[in-house]
N, CA, C and O atoms as a DFTB+ gen file, in Angstrom:
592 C
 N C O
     1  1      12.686      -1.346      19.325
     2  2      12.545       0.025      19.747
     3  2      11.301       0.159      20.617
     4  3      10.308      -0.404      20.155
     5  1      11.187       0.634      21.494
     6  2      10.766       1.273      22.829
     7  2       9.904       2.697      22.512
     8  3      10.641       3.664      22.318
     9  1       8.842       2.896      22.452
    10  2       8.780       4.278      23.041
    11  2       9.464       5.194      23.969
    12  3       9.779       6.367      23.770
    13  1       9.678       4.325      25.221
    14  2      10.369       5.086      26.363
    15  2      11.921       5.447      25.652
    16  3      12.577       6.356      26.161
    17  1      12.251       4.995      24.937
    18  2      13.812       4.917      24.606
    19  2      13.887       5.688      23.936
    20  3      14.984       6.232      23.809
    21  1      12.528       6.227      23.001
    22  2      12.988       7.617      22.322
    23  2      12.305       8.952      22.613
    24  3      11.861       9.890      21.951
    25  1      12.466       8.491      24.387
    26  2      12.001       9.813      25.270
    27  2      12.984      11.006      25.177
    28  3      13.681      10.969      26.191
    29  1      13.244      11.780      24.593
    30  2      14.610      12.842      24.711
    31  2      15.601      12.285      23.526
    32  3      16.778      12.631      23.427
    33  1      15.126      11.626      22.893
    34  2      15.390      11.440      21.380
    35  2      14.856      11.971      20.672
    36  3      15.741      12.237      19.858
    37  1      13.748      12.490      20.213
    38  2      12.802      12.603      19.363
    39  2      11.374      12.992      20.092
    40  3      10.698      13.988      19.832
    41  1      11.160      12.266      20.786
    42  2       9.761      12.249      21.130
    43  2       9.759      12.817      23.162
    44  3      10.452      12.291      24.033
    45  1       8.807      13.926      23.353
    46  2       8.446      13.904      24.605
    47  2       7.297      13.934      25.277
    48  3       6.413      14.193      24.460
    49  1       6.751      13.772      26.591
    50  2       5.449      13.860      26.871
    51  2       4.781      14.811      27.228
    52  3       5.078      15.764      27.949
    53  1       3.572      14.467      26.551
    54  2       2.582      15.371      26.821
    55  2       1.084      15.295      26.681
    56  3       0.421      15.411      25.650
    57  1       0.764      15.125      27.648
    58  2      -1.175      14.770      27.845
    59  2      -1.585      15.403      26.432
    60  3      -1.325      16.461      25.858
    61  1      -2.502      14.033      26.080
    62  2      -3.848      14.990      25.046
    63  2      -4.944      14.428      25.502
    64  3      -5.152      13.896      26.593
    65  1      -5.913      14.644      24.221
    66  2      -7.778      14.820      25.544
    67  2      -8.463      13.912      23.696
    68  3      -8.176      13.632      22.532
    69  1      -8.993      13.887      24.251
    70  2     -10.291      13.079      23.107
    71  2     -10.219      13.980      22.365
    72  3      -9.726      13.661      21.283
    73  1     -10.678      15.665      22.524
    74  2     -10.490      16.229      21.649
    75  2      -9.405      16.749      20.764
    76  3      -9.352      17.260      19.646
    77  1      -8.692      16.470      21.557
    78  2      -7.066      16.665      19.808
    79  2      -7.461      15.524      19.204
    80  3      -7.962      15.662      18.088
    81  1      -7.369      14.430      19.646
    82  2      -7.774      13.072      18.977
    83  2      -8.347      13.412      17.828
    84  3      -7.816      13.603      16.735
    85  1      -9.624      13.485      18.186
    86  2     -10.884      13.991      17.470
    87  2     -10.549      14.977      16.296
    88  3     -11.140      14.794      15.231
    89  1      -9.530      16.143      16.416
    90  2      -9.046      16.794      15.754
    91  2      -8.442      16.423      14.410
    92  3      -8.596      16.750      13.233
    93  1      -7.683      15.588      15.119
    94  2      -6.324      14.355      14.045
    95  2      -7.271      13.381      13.329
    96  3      -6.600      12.488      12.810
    97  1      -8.226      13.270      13.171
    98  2      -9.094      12.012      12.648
    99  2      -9.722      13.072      11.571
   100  3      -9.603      12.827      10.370
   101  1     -10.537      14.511      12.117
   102  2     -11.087      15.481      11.104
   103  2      -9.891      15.623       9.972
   104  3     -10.095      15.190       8.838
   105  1      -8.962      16.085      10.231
   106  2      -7.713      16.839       9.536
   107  2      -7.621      15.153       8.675
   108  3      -7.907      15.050       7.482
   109  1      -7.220      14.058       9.451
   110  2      -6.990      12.801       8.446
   111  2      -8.496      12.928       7.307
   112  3      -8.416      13.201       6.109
   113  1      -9.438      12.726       7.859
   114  2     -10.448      12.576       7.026
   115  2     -10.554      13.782       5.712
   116  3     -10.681      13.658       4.493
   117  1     -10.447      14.844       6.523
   118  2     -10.375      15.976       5.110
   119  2      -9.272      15.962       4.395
   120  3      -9.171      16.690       3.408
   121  1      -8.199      15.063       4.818
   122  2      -6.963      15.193       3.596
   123  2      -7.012      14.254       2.394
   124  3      -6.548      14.269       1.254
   125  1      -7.907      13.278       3.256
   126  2      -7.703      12.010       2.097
   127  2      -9.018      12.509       1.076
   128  3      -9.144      12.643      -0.141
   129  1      -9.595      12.635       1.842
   130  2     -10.787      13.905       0.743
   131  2     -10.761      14.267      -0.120
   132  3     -11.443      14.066      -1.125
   133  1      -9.700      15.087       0.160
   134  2      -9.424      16.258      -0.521
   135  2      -8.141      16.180      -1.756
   136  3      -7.916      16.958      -2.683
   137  1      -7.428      14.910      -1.341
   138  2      -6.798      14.231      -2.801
   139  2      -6.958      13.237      -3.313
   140  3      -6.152      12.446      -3.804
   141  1      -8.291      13.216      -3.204
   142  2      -8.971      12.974      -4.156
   143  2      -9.642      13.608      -5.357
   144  3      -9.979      13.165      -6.455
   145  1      -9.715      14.675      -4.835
   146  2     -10.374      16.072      -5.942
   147  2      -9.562      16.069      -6.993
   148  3      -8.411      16.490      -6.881
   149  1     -10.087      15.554      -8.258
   150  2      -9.731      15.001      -9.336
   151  2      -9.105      16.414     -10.314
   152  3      -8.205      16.406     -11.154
   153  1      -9.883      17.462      -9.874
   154  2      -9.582      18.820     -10.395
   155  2      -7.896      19.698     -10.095
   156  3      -7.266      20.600     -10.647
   157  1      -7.713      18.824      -8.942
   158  2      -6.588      19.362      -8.234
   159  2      -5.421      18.842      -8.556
   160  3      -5.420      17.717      -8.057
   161  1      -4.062      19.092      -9.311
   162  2      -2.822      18.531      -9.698
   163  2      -2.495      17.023      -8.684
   164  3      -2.459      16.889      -7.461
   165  1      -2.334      16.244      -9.564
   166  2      -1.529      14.726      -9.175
   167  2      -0.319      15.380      -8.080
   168  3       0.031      14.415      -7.401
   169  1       0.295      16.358      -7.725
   170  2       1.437      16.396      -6.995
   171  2       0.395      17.040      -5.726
   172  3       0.410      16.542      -4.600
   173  1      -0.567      18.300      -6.118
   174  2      -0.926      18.438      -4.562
   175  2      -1.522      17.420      -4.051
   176  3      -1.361      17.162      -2.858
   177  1      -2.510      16.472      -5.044
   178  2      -3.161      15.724      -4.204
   179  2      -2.392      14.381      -3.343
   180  3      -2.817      13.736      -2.385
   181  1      -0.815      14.237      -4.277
   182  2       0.045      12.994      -3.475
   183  2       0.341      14.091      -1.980
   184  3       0.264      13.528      -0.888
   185  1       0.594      15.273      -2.000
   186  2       1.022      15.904      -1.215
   187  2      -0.133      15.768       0.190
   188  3       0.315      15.580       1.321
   189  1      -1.772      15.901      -0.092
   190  2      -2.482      16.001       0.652
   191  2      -2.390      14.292       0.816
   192  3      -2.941      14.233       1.915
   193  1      -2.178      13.329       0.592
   194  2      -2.632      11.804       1.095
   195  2      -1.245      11.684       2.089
   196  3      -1.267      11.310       3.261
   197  1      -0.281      12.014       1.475
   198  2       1.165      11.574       2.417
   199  2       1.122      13.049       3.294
   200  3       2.246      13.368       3.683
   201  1       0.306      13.766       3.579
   202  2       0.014      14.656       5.312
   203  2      -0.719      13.567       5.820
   204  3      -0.336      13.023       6.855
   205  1      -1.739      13.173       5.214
   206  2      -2.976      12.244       5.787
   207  2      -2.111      10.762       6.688
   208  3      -2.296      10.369       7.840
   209  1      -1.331      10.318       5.810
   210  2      -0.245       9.598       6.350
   211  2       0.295      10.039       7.729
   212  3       0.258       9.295       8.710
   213  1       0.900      11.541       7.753
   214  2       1.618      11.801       8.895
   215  2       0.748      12.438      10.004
   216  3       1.127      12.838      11.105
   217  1      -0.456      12.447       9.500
   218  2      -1.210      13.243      10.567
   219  2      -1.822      11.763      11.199
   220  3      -2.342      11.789      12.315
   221  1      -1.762      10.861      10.663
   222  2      -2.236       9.437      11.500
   223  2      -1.022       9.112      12.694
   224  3      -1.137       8.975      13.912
   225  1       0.249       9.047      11.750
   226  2       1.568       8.545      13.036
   227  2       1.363       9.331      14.080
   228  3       1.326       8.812      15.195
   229  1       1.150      11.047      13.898
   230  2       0.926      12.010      14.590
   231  2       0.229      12.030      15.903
   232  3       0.682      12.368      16.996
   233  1      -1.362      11.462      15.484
   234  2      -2.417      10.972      15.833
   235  2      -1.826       9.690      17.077
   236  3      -1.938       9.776      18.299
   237  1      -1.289       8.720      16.399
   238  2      -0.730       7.559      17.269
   239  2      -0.284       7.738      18.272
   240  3      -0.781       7.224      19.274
   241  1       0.995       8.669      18.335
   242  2       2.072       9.224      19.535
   243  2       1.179       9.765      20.387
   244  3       0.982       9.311      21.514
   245  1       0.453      10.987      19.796
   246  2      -0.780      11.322      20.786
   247  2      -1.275      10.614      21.934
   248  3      -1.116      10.732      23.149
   249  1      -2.223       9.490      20.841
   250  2      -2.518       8.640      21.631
   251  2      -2.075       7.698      22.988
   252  3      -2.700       6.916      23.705
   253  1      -0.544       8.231      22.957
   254  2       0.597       7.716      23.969
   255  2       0.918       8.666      24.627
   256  3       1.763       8.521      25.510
   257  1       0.215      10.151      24.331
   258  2       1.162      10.734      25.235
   259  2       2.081      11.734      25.137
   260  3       2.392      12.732      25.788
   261  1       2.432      11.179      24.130
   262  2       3.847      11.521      23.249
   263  2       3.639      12.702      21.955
   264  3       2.747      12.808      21.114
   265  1       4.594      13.331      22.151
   266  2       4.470      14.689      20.712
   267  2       6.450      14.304      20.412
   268  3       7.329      13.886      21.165
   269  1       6.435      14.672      19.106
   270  2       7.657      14.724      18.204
   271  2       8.358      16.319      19.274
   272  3       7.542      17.190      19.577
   273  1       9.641      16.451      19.650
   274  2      10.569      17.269      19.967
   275  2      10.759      18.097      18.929
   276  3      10.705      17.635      17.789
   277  1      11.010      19.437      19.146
   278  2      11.741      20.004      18.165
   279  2      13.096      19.823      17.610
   280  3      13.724      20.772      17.143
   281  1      13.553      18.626      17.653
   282  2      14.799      18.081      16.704
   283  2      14.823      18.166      15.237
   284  3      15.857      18.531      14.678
   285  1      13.661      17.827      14.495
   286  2      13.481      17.355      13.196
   287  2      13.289      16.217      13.245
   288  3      13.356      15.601      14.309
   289  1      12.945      15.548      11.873
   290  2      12.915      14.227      11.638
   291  2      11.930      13.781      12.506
   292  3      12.239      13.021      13.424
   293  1      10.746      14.162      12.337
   294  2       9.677      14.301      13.009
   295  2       8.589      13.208      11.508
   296  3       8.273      12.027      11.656
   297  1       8.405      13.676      10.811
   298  2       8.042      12.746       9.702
   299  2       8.795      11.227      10.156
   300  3       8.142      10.738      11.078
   301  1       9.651      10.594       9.874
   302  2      10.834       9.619       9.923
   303  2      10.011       9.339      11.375
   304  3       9.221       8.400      11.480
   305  1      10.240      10.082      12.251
   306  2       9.401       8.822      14.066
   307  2       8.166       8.915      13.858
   308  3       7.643       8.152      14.670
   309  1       7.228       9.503      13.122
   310  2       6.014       9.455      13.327
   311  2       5.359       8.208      12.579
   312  3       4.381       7.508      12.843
   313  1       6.263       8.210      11.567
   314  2       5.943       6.791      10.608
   315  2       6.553       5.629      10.936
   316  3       5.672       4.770      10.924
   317  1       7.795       5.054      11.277
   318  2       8.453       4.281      11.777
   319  2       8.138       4.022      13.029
   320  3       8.758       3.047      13.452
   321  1       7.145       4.691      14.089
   322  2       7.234       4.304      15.488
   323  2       5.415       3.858      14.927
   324  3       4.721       4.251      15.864
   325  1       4.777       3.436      14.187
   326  2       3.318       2.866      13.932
   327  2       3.332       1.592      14.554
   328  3       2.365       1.243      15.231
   329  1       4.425       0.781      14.386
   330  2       3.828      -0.793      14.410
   331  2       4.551      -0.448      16.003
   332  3       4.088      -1.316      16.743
   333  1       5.206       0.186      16.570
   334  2       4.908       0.007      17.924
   335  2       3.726       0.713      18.909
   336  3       3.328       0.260      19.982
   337  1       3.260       2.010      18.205
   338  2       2.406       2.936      18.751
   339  2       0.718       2.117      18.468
   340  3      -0.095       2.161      19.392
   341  1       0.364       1.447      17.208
   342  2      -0.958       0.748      16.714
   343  2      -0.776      -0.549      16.620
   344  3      -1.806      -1.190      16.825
   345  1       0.158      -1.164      16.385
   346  2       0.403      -2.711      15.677
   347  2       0.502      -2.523      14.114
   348  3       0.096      -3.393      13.343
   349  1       0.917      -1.652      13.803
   350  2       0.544      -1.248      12.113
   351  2       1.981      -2.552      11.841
   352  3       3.074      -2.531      12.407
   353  1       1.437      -3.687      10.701
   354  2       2.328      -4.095      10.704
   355  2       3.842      -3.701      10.043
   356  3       3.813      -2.952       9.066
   357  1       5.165      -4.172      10.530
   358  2       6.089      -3.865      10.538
   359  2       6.486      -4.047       8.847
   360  3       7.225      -3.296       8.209
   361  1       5.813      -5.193       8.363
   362  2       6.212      -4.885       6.666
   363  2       5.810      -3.817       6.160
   364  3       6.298      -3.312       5.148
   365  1       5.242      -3.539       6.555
   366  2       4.348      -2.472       5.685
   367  2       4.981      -0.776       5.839
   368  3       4.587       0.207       5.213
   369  1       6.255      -0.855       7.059
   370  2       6.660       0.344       7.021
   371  2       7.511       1.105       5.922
   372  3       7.410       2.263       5.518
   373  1       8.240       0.256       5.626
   374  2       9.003       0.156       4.483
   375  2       8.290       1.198       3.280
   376  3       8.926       2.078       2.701
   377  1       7.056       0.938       3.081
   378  2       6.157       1.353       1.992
   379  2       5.792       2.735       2.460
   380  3       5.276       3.477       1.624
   381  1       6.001       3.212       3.756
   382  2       5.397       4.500       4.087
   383  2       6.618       5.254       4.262
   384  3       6.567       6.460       4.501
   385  1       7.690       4.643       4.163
   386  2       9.213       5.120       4.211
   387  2       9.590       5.392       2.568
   388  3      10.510       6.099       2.157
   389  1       8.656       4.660       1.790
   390  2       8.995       5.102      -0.003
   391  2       8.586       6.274       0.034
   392  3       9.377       7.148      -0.321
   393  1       7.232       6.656       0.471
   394  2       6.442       7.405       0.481
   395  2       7.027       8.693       0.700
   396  3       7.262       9.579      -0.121
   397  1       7.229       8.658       1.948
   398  2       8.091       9.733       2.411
   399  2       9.138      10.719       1.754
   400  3       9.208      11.925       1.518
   401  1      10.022       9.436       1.554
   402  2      11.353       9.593       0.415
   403  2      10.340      10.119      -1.132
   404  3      11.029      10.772      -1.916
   405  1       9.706      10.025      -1.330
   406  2       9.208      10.413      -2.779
   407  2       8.455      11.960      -2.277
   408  3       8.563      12.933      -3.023
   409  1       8.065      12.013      -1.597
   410  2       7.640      13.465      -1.200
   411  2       8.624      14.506      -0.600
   412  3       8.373      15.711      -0.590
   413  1       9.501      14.084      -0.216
   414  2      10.466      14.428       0.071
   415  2      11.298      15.265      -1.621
   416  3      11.623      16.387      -2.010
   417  1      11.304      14.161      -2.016
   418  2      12.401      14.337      -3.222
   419  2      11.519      15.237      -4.377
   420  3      12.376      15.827      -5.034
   421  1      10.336      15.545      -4.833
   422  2       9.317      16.263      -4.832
   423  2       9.487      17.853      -4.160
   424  3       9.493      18.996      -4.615
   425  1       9.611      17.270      -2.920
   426  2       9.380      19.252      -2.396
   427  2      10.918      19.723      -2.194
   428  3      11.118      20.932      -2.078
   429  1      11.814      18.988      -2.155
   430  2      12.980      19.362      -2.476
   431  2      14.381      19.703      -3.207
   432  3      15.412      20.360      -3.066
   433  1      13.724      18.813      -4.081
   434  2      14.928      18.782      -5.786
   435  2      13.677      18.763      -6.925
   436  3      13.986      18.830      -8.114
   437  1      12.348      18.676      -6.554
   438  2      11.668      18.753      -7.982
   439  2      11.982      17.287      -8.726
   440  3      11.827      17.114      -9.935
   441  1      12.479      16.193      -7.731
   442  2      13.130      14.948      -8.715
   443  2      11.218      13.793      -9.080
   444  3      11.025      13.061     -10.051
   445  1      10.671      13.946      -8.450
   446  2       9.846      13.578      -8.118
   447  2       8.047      14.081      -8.565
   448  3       7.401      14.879      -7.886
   449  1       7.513      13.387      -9.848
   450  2       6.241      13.849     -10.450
   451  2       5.414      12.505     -10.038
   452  3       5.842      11.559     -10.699
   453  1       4.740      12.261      -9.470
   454  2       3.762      11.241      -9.208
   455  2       2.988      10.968     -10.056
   456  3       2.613      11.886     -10.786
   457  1       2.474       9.627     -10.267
   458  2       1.964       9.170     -11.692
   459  2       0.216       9.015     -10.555
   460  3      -0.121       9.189      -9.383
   461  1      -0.396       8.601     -11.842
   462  2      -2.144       8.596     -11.220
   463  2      -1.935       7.283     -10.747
   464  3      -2.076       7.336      -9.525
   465  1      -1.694       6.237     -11.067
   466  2      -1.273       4.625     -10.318
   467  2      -0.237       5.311      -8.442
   468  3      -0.632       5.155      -7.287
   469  1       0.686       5.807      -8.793
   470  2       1.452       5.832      -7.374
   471  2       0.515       6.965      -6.448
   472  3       0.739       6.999      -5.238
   473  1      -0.194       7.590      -6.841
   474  2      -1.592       8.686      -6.031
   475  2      -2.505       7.547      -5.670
   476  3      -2.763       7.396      -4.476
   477  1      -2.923       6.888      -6.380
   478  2      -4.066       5.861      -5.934
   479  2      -3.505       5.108      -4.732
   480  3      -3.951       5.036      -3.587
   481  1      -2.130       4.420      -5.417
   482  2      -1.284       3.438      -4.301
   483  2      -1.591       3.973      -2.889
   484  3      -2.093       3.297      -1.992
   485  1      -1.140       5.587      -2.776
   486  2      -0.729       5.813      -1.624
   487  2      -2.262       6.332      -0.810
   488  3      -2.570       6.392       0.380
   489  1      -2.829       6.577      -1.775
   490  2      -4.470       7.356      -1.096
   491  2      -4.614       5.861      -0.633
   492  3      -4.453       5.787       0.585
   493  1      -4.880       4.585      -1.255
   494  2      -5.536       2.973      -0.736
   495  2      -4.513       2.563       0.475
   496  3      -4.945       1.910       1.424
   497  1      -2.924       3.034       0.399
   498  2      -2.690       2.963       2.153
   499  2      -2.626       3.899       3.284
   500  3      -2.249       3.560       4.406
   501  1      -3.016       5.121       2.954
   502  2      -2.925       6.167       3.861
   503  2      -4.744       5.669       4.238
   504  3      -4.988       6.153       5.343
   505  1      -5.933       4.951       3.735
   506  2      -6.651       4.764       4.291
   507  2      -7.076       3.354       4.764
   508  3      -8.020       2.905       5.414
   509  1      -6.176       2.938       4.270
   510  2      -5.819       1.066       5.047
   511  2      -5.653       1.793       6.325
   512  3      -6.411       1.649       7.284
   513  1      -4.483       2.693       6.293
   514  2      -3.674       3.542       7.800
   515  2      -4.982       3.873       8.723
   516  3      -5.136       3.311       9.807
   517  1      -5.618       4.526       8.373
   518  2      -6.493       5.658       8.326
   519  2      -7.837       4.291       9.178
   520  3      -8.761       4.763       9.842
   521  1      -7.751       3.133       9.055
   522  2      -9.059       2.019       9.236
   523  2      -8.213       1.666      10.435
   524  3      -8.586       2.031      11.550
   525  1      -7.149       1.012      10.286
   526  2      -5.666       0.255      11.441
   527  2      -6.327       1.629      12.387
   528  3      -7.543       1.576      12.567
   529  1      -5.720       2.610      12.873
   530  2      -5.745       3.359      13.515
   531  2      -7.303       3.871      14.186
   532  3      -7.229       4.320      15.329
   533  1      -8.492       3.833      13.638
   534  2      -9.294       4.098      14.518
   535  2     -10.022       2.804      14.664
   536  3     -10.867       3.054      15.524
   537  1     -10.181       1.395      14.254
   538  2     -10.292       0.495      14.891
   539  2      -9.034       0.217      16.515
   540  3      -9.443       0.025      17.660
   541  1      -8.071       0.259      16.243
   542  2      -6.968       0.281      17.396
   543  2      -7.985       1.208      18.695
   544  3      -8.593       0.733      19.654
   545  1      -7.860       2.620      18.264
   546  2      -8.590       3.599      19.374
   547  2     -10.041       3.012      19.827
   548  3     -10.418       3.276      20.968
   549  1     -10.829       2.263      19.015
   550  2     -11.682       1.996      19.343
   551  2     -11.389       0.431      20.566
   552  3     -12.005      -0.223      21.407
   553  1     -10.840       0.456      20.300
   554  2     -10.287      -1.230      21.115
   555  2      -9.537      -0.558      22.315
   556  3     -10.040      -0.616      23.437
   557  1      -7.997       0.263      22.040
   558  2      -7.661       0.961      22.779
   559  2      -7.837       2.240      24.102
   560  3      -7.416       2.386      25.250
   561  1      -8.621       2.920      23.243
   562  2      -9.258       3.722      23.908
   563  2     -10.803       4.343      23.624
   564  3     -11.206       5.489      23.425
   565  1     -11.243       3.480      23.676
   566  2     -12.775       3.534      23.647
   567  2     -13.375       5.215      23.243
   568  3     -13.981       5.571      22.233
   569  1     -12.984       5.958      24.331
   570  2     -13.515       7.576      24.692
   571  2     -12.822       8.215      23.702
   572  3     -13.147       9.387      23.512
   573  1     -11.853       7.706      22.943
   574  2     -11.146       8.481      22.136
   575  2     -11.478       8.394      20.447
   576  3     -11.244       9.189      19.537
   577  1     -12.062       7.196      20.471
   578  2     -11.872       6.236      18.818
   579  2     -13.606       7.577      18.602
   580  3     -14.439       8.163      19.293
   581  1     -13.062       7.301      16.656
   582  2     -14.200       8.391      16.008
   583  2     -15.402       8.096      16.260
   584  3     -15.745       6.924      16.413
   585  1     -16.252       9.125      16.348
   586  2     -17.642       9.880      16.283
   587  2     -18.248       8.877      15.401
   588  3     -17.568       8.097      14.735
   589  1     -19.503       8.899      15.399
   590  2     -20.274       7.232      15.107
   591  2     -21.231       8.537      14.170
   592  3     -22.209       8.218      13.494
């Protein structure tokens, strides 16, 4: 899969600036933060690490150019298009595709209570994500990668 190929699929273009960048890195940084707050229910805080998740893929496309279409299934390309948008490797998508599916099934049938082990899991790869992604910008795009 191509970026260009899921031009008018899913994804279309559109210039961003250092500062949305910059934006998407604050919003990542305060989510993973913020579920962490031990005070705050195991479901909001899986809820705040898997945004932190999608506000990185988010972040990525950006970085290309690229914003999600109003089709839907905007979650689904933002996570699945990583290992072509960063190099995020390709095993590892699989695991952000559980993710998904479990938050999913959570805000939509209630099938779904997250244990303190699967919150940790996903907070230790939404900031594996969260390292991949502004080392990349920093290599990639120098003017763009985070505030020192």
């Amino acid at each position: 899969m191509t970026l260009e190929n899921l031009i008018g699929k899913g994804l279309q273009r559109e210039p961003t600036s250092a500062g949305e960048i910059h934006r998407f890195l604050a919003k990542i940084a305060t989510k993973l933060a913020d579920a962490q707050v031990e005070s705050v229910s195991l479901e909001s805080r899986f809820d705040l690490a898997y945004e932190a998740l999608l506000q990185i893929g988010l972040a990525a496309l950006r970085a290309h150019n690229l914003r999600p279409d109003s089709r839907g299934g905007h979650h689904v390309l933002a996570l699945q298009t990583l290992n072509t948008t960063i190099g995020y490797p390709r095993e590892k998508l699989r695991l952000l595709d559980e993710y998904r599916r479990r938050r999913a099934a959570a805000l939509y049938d209630g099938s779904f209570e997250p244990s303190q082990a699967e919150l940790d899991a996903l907070i230790a790869t939404a900031s594996e994500l969260r390292a991949h992604l502004e080392a990349w910008l920093r290599k990639a795009h120098p003017e763009w990668s985070p505030r020192s």
